[in-house]
Backbone as CSV, one residue per row, in Angstrom:
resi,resn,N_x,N_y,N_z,CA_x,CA_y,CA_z,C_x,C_y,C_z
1,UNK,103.060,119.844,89.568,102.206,119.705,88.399,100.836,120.306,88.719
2,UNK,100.413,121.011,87.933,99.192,121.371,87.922,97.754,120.653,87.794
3,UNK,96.839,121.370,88.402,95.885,120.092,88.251,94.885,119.747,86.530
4,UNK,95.031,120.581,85.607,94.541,120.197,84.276,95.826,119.507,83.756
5,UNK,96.837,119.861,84.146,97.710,118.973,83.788,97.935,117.481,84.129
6,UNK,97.716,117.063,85.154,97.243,115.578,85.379,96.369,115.281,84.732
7,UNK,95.221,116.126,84.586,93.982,115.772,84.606,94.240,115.014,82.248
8,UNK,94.815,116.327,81.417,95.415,115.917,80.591,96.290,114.460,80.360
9,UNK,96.882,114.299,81.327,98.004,113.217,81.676,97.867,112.094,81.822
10,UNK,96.718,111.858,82.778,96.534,110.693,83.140,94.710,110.251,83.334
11,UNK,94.099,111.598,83.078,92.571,111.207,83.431,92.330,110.275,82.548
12,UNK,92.325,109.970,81.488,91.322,108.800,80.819,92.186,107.423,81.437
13,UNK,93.522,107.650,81.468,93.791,106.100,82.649,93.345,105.717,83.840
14,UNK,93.063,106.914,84.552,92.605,106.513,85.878,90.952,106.365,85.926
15,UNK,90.230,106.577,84.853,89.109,106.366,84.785,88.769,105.202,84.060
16,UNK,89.535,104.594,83.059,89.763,103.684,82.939,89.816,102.205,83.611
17,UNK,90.782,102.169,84.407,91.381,101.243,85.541,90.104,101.732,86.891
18,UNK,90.078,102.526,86.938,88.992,102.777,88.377,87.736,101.782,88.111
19,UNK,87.149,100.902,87.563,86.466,99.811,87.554,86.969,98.627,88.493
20,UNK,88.232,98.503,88.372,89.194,97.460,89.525,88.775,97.308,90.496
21,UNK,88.178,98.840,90.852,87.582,98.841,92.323,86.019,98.372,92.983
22,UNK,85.618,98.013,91.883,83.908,98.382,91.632,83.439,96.862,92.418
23,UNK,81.846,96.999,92.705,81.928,95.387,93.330,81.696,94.250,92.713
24,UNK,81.927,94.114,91.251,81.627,93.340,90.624,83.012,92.773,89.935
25,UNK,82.991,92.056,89.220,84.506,91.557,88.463,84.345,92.305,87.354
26,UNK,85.226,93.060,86.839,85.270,93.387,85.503,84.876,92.210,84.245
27,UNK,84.159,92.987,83.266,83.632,91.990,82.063,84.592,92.097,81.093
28,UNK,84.792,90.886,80.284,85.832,91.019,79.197,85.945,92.410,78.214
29,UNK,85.189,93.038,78.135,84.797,94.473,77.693,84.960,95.127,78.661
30,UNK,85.024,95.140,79.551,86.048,96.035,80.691,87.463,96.160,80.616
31,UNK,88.197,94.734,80.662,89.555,94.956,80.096,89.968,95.007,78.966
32,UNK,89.068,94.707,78.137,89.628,95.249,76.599,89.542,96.538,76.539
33,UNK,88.827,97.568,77.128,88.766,98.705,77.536,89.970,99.581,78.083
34,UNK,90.706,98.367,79.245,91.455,99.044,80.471,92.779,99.139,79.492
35,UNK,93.248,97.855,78.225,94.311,96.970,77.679,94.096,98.484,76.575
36,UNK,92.712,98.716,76.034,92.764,99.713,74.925,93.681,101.077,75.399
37,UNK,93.005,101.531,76.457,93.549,102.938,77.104,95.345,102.546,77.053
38,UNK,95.631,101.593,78.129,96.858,101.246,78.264,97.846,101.283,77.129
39,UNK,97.372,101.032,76.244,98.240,100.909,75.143,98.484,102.274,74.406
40,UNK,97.667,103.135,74.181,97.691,104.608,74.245,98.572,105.369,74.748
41,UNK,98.872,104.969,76.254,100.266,105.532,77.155,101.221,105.098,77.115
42,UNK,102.180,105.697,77.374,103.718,105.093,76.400,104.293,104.543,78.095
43,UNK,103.606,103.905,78.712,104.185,103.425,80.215,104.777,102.249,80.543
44,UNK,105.981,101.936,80.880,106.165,100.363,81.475,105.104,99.804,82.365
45,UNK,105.607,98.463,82.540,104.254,97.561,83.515,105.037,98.273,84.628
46,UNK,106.506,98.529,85.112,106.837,99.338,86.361,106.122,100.584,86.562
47,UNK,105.907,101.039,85.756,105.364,102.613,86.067,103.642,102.166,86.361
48,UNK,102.998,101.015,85.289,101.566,101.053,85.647,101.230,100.638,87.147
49,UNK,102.310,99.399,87.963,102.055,99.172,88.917,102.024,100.507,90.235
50,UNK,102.565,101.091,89.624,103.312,102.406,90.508,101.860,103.241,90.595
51,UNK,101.436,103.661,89.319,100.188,104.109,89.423,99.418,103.653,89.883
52,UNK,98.871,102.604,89.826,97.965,101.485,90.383,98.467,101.524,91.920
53,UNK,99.499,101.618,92.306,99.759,101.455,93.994,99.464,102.872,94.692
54,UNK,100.346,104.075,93.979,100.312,105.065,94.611,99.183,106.401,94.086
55,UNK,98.857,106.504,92.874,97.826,107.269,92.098,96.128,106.518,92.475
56,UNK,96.064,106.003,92.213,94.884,104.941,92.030,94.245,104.461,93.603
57,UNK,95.203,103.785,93.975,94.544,102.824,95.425,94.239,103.504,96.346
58,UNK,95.208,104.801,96.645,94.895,105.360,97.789,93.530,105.938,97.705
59,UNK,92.809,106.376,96.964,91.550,107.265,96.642,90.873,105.933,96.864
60,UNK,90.511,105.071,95.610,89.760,103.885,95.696,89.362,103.046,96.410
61,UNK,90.596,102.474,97.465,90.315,101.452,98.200,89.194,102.050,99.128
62,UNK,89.667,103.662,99.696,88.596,103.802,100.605,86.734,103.887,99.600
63,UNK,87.136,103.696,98.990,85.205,103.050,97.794,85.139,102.134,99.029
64,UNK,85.787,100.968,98.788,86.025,99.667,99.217,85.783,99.103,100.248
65,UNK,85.927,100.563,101.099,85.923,100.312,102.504,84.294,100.860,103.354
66,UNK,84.372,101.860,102.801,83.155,102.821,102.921,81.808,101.995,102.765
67,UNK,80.954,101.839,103.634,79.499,101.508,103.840,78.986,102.038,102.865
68,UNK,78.804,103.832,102.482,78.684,104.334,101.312,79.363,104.770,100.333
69,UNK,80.009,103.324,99.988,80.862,103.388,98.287,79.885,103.460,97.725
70,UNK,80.476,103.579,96.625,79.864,103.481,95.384,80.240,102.167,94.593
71,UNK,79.460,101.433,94.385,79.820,99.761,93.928,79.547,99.315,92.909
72,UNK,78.697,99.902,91.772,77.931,99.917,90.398,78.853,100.757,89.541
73,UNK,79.057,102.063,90.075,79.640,102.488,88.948,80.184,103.852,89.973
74,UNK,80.865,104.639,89.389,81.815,105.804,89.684,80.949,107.101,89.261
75,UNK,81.110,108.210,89.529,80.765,109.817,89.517,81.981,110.377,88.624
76,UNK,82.318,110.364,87.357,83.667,110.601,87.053,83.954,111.943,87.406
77,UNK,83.016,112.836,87.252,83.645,113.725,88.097,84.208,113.874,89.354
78,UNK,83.356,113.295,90.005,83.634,113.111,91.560,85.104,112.579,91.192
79,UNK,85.007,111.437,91.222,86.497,110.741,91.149,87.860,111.232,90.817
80,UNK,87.400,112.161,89.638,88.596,112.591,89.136,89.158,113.958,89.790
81,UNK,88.192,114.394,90.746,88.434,115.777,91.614,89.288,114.881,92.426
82,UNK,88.759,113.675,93.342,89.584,112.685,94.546,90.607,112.805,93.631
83,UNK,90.485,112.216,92.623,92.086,111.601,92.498,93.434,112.554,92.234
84,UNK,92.754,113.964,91.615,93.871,115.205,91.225,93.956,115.513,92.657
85,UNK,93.295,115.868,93.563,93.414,116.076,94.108,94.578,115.284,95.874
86,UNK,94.079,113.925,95.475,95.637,112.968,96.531,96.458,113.259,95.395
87,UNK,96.477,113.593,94.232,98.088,113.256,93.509,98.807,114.830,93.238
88,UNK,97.958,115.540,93.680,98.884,117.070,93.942,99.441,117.245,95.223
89,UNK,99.065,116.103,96.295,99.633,116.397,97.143,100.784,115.402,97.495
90,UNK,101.185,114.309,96.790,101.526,112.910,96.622,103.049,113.061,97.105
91,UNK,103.760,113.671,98.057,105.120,114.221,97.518,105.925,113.678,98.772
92,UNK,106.837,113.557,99.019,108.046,113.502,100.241,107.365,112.382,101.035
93,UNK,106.883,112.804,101.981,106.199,111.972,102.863,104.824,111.463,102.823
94,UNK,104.172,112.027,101.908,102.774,111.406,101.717,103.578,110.004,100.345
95,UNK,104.010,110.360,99.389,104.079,109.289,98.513,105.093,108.216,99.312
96,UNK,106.215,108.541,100.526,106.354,106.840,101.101,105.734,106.477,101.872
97,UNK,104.861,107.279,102.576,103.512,106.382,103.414,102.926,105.711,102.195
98,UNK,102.297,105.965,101.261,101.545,105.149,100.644,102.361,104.063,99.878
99,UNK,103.292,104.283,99.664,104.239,103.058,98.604,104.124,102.071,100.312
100,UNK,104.600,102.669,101.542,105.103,101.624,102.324,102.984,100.974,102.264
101,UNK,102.247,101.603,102.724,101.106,101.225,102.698,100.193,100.342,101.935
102,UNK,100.995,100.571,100.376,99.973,99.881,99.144,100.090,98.274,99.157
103,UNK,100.634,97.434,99.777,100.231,96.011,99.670,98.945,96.228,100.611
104,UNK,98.303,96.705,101.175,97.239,97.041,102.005,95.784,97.979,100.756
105,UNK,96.673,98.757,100.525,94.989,99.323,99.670,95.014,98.326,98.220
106,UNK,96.109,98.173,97.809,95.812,96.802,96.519,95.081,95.657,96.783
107,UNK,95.209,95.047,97.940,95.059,93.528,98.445,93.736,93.474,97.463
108,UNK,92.788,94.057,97.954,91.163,93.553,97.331,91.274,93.407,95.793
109,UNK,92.167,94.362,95.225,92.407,94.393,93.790,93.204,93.488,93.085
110,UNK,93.962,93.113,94.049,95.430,92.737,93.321,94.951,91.491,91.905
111,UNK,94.176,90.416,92.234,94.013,89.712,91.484,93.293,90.266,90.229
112,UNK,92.863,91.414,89.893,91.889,91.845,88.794,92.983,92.467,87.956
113,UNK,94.141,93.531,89.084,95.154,93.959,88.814,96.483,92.919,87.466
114,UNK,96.360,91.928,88.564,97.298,90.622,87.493,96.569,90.155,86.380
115,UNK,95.543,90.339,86.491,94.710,90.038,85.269,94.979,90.275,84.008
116,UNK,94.669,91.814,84.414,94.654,92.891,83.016,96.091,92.929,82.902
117,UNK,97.356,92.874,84.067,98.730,92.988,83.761,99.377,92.199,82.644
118,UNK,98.923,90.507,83.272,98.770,89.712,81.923,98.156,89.714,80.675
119,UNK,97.107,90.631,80.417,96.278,91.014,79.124,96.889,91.856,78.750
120,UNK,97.819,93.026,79.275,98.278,93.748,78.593,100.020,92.935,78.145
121,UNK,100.317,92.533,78.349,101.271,91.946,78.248,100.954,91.013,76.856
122,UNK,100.419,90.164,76.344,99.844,89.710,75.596,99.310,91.021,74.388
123,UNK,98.956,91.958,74.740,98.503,92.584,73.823,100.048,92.997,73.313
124,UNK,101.051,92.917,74.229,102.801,93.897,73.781,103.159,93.034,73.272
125,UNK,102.713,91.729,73.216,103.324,90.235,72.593,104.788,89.543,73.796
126,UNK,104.194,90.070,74.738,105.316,89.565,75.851,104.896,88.348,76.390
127,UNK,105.328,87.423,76.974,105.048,86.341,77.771,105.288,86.683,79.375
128,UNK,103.505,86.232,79.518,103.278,87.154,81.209,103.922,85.772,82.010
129,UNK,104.973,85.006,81.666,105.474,83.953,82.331,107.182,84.174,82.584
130,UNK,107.421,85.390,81.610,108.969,85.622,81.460,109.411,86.347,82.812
């Protein structure tokens, strides 16, 4: 895949959801935000976790980790160069290092992650208990 083609594909999701990472908790206007975008993409909760593990975390977590993250807010450009850029290369052996890896770059997220999973779920009229 090409890189305007992701960038078409998936940029307003991953800019979206890239708040998850930030050092603050998302505000209810954050996930009505993340739940708005989401609903836009025609994706299962399997495919969002997938993104969220293998698109998303690997770029982000290192925010997370980094002395000089960025913790207020994101460079969307910046970001969205990181992120086309791990997901053009995402393939054979880079995407099962990171699937085997992602309970490790999610951990810090995971609970903000179940959050919005359950908000979007609620917005599909599903029961986030089924």
């Amino acid at each position: 895949m090409k890189a305007q083609a992701l960038v078409d594909e998936r940029g307003e999701l991953w800019l979206a959801l890239a708040p998850l990472w930030l050092d603050r908790e998302p505000s209810e206007r954050d996930y009505a935000h993340m739940v708005e975008v989401i609903q836009r993409h025609d994706l299962t909760l399997h495919q969002l976790e997938w993104i969220f593990r293998l698109e998303l975390a690997p770029v982000l977590a290192r925010n997370q980790v980094s002395i000089a993250g960025n913790w207020r807010d994101f460079d969307d450009y910046q970001l969205m160069q990181q992120l086309v850029a791990h997901n053009l290369r995402l393939k054979g052996w880079r995407r099962k290092t990171w699937a085997l890896f992602s309970g490790l770059t999610t951990m810090m997220t995971r609970h903000r992650w179940n959050e919005l999973m359950a908000r979007v779920m609620m917005a599909r009229g599903e029961s986030p208990h089924a």
